[in-house]
C-alpha positions as CSV (number, residue, x, y, z in Angstrom):
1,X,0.0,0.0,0.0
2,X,1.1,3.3,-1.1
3,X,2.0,6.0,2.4
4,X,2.3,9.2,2.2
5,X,4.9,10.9,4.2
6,X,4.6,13.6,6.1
7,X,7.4,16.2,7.2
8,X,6.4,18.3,10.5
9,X,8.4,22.0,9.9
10,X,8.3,24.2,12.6
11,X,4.7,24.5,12.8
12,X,4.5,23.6,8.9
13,X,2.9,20.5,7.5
14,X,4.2,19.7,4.1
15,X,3.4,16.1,2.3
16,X,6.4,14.8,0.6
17,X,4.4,13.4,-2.8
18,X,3.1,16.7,-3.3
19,X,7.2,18.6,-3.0
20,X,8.1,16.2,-5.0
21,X,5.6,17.3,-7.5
22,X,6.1,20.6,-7.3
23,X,10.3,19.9,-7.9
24,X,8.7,18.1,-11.4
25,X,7.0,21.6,-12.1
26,X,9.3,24.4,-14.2
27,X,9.5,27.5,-14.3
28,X,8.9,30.0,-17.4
29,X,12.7,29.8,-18.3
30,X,12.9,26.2,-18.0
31,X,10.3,26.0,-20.9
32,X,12.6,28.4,-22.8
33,X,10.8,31.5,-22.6
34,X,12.5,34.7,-21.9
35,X,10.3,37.7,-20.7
36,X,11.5,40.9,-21.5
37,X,14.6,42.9,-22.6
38,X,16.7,42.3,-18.8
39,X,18.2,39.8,-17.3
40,X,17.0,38.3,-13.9
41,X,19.5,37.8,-11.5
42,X,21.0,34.9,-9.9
43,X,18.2,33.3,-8.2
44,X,15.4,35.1,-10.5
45,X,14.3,35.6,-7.1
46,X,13.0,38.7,-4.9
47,X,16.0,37.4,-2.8
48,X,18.6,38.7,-5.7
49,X,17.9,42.3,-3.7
50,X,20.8,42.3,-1.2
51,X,19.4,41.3,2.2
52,X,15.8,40.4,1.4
53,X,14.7,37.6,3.0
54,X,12.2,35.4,2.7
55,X,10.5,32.7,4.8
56,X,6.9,30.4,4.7
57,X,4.9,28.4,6.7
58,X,2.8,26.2,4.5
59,X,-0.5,24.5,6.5
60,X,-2.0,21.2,4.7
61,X,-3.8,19.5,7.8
62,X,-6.5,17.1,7.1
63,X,-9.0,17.3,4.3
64,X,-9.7,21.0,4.6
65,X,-6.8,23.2,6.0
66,X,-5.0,24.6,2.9
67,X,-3.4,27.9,3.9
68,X,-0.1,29.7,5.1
69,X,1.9,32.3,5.7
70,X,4.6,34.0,3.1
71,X,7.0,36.6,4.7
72,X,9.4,39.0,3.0
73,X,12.3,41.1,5.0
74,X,13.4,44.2,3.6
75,X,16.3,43.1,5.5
76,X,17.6,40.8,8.4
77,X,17.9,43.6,11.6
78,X,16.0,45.1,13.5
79,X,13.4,46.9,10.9
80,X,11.6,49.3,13.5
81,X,15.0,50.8,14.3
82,X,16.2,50.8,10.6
83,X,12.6,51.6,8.6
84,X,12.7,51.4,4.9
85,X,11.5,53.7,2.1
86,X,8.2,52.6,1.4
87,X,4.9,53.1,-0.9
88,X,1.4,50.9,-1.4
89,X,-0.4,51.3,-5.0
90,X,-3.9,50.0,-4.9
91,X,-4.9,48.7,-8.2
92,X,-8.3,47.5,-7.0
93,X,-9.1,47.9,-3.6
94,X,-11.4,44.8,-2.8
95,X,-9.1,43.5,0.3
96,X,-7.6,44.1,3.2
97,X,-4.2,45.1,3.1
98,X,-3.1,46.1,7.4
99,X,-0.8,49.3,7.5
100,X,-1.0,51.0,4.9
101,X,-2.1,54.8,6.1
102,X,1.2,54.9,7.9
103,X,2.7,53.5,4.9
104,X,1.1,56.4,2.9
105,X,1.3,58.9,5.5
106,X,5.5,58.2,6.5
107,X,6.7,56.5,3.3
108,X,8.2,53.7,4.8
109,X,7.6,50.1,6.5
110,X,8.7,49.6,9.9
111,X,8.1,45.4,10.1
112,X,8.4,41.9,8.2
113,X,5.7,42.1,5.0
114,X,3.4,39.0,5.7
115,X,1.1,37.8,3.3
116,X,-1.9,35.1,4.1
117,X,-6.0,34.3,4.2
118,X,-8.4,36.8,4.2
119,X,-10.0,36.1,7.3
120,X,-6.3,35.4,9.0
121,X,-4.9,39.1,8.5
122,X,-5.2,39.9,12.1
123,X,-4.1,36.9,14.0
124,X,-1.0,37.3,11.5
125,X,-0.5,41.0,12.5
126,X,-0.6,40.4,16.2
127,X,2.2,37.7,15.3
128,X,4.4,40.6,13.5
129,X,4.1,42.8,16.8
130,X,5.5,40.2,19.0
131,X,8.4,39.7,16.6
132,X,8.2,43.9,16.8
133,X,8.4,44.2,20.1
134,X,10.8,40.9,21.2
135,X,13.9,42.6,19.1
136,X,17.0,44.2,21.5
137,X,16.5,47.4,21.6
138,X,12.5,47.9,21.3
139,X,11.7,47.2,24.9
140,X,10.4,51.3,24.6
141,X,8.5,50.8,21.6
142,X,4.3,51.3,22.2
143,X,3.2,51.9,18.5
144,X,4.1,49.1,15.2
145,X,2.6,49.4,12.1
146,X,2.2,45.9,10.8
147,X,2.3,45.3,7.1
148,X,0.4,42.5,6.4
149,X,-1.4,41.9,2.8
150,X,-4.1,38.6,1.8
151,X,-6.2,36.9,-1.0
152,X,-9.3,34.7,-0.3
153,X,-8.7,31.1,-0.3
154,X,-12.2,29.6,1.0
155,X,-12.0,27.7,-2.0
156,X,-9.7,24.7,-1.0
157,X,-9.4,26.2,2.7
158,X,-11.9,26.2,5.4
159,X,-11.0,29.7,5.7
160,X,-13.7,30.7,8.8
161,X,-11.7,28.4,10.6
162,X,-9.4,30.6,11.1
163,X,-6.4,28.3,11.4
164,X,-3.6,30.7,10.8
165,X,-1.9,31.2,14.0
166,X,0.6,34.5,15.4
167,X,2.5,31.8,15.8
168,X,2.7,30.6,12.0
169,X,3.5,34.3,11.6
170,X,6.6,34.4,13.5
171,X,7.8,31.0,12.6
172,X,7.5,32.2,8.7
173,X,9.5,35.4,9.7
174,X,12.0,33.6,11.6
175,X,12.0,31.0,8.8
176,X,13.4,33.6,6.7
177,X,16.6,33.2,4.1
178,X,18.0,34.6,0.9
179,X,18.8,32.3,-1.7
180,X,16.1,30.2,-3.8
181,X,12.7,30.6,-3.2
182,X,9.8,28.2,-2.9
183,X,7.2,28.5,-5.3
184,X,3.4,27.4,-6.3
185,X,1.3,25.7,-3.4
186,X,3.5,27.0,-0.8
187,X,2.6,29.5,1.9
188,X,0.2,32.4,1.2
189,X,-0.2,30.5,-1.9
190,X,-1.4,27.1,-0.6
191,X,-4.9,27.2,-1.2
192,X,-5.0,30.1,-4.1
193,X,-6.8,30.1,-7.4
194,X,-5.5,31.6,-10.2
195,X,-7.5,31.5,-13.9
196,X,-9.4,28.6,-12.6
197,X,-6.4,26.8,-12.2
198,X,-4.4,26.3,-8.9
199,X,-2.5,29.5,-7.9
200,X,0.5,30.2,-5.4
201,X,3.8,32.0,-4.8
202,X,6.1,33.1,-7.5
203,X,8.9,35.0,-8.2
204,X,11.4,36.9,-10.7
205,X,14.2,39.4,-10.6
206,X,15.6,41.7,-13.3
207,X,19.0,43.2,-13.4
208,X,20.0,46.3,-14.9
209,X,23.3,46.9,-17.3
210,X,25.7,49.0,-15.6
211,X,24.7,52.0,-18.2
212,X,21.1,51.7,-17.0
213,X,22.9,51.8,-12.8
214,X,23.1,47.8,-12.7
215,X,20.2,47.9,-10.2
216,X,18.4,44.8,-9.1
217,X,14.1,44.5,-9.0
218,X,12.7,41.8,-7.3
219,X,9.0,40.6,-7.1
220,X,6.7,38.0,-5.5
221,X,3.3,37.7,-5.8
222,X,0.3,36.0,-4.1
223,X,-1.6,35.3,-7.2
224,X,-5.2,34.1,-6.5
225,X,-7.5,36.5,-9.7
226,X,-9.7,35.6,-12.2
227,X,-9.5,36.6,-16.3
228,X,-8.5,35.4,-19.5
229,X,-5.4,33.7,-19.3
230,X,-2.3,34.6,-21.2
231,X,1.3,33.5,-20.8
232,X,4.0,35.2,-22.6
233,X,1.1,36.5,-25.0
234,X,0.2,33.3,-25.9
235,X,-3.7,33.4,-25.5
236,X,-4.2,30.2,-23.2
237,X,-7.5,30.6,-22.3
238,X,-8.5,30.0,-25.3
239,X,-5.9,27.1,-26.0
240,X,-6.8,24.7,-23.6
241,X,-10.4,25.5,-23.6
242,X,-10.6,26.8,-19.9
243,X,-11.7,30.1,-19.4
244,X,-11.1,31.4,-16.0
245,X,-14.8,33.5,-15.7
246,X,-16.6,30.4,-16.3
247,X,-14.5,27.4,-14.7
248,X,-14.0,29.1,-11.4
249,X,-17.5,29.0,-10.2
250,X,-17.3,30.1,-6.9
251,X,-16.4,33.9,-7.8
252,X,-16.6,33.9,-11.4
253,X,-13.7,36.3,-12.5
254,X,-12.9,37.7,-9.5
255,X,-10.0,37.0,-7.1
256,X,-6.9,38.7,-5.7
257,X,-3.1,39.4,-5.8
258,X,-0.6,40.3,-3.7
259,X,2.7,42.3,-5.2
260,X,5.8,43.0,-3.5
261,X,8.5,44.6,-5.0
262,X,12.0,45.1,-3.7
263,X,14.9,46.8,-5.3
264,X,17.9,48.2,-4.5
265,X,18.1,51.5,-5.9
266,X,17.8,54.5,-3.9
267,X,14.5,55.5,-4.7
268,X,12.8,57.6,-1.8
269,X,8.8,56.8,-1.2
270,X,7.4,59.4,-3.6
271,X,8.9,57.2,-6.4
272,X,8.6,54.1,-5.0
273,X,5.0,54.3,-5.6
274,X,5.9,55.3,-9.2
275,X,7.7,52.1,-9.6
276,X,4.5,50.1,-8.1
277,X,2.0,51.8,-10.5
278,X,3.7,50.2,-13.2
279,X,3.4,46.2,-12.2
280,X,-0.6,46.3,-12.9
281,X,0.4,46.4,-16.5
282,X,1.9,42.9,-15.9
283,X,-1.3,41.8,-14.3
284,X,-2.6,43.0,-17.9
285,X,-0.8,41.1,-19.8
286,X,-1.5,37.7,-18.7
287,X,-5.2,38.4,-18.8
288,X,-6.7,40.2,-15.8
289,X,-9.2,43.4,-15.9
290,X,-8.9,43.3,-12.2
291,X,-12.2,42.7,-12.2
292,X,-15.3,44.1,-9.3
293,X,-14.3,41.5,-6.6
294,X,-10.6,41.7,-7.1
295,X,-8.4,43.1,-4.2
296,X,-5.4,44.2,-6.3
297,X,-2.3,45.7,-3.9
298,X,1.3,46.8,-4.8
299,X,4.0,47.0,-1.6
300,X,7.1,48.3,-2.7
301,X,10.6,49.2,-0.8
302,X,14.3,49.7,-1.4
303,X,16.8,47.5,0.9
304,X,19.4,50.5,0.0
305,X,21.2,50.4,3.0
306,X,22.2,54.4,2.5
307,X,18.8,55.3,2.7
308,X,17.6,53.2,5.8
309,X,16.1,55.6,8.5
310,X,17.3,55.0,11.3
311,X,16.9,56.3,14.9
312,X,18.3,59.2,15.8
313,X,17.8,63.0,17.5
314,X,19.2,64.8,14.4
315,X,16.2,66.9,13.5
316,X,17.2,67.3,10.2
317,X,18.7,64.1,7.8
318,X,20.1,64.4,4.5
319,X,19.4,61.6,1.6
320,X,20.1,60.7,-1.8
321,X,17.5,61.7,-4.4
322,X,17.2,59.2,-7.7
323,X,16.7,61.2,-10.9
324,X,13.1,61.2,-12.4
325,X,15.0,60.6,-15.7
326,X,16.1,57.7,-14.8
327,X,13.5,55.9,-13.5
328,X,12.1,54.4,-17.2
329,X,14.6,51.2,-16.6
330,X,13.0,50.1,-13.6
331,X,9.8,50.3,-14.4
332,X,10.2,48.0,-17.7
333,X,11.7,45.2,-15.0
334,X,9.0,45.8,-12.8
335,X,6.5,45.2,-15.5
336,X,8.7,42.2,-16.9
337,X,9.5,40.7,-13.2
338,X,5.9,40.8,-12.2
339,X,4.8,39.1,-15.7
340,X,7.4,36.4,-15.2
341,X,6.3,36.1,-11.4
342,X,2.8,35.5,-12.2
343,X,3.7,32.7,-14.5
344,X,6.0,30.9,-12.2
345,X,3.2,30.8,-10.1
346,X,0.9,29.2,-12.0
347,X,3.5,26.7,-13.5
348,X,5.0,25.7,-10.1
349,X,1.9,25.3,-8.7
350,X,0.4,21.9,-8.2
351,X,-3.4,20.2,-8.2
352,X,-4.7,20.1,-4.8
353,X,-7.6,18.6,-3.7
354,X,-9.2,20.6,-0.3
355,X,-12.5,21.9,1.5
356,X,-15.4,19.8,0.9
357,X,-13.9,18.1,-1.7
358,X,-13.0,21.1,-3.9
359,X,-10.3,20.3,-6.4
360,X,-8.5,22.4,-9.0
361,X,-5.7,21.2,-10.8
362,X,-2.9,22.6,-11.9
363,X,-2.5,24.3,-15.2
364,X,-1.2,21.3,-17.3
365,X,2.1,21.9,-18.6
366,X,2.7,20.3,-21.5
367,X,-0.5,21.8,-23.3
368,X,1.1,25.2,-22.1
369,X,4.4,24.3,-23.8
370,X,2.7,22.8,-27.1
371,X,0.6,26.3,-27.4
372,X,4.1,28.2,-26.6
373,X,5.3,26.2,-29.4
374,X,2.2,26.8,-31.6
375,X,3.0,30.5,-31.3
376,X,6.0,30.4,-31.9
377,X,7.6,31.4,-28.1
378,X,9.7,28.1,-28.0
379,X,10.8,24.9,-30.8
């Protein structure tokens, strides 16, 4: 008889048939598509930005817990002490995405970004406090402004059960690492929908030539929205007969994504949220309208070290200033990281069978290569 092993993380339950699907599953570049005029970077990862971090928590209990945690750190200290330059777009603002007035208001992000359920967003912020407020040197501190962003996946998870945890939160946050990143079913992306096929985590990075300042961008998204899908402009929708408005029946169209974008150019708040406006477009292009029910956010930060704010009594603080003029690079790898990210999630991802017997299956990968092909995007 065929067993199933199961691995207990932390507080993380992961089943080892369904990692070792998910290490079957490839990525965009390993079909031989190439997104955009830049290079991604070593990882293709939001962890190519020096000191971003990233660590999950992925929650597959029983026959209807399908959720998790994500966390991204703009970088490995103490964040309260040394805030980052911050901005939030809101493409469509059907969600609930904690902190951002103070985000708007300041320009910058004080704590871990942590992404998850709908319904979960709170227990998850009361886990980033404690992190907050257990750090050396914030035994003073009385006021955080947790970041922490969602989609809805009461689909395959019994999301009113509310089985998030503070304590997932801080094990995803101390879970934390640079280096590779896991994507598909795996944390905030566990029980996600994306298209009408299964949904998840992904990732991409683009470098910039040394003419253009050699900066790095870095995105992951939470993809869990409805549309028409494309990949690489390849109308796929269409292709495998599956059309995302009428297969996923529980919110026809509708859904939500999570976008986090790192980089390390000095940018300072005011055009951070510049750089976020731009990775709707990528939404665009692989088929969304960001439709009526679709809670749409962009989070976006610079790890530059020289433009940390950190605690002091100088009343008056001096900082670099990017030129507006030079800007146009990084929004073109915003746009082409965000596409590429979007489609890693959907190919990593894996079919997963969850709340009251709901199943959707992964997008099927060798119909995605033969249409690629058809279209000439790969031989």
């Amino acid at each position: 008889m065929k067993r199933t092993l199961i691995i207990i993380v932390g507080l993380s339950i992961f089943s080892l048939t369904a990692a070792a699907q998910q290490s079957e599953r490839p990525r965009l570049r390993d079909l031989g598509v190439a997104l955009g005029m830049f290079l991604p970077g070593r990882y293709n990862a939001i962890t190519d930005v020096a000191d971003v971090l990233v660590g999950q928590v992925t929650l597959v209990r029983g026959d209807s817990v399908r959720t998790g945690v994500t966390a991204i750190l703009p970088h490995g200290g103490n964040l309260f002490q040394e805030k980052v330059p911050a901005a939030v777009f809101v493409g469509n603002g059907f969600g609930k995405l904690v902190g951002t007035t103070q985000v708007t208001e300041l320009g910058q992000i004080e704590t871990p970004i942590l992404l998850t359920n709908t319904l979960s967003v709170w227990d998850v912020a009361d886990g980033v406090v404690d992190y907050v407020l257990s750090l050396p040197g914030n035994e003073g501190v009385q006021s955080v402004n947790p970041v922490v962003g969602e989609t809805n996946d009461g689909g395959l998870n019994d999301i009113r059960g509310r089985h998030v945890t503070r304590l997932d939160a801080l094990e995803a946050i101390r879970a934390a690492r640079s280096g590779p990143v896991m994507e598909g079913s795996v944390g905030a992306g566990t029980g996600t929908v994306c298209f009408g096929w299964k949904g998840g985590i992904g990732t991409s990075s683009r470098v910039l030539p040394s003419d253009a300042g050699g900066f790095t961008v870095g995105v992951l998204v939470q993809s869990n929205y409805g549309g028409i899908l494309e990949i690489a402009g390849v109308p796929l929708a269409k292709e495998l007969g599956h059309n995302g408005y009428h297969e996923n029946s529980r919110k026809p169209g509708d859904g939500s994504c999570m976008i986090v974008i790192a980089t390390d150019a000095p940018l300072n708040s005011q055009q951070l949220q510049r750089l976020a406006k731009r990775a709707p477009l990528a939404l665009g292009r692989t088929g969304s309208s960001m439709s009526n029910g679709s809670g749409d956010y962009v989070i976006a930060f610079t790890a530059s070290r020289e433009l940390r704010m950190r605690s002091t009594d100088e009343k008056i603080q001096s900082s670099l200033r990017f030129r507006e003029d030079a800007l146009s690079p990084l929004f073109q790898a915003v746009v082409e990281a965000t596409e590429e990210a979007l489609s890693n999630s959907l190919l990593r991802a894996t079919t997963m069978k969850g709340f009251r017997g709901t199943e959707v299956e992964a997008v099927p990968v060798k119909a995605v290569q033969d249409a690629l092909r058809k279209y000439g995007k790969i031989r």
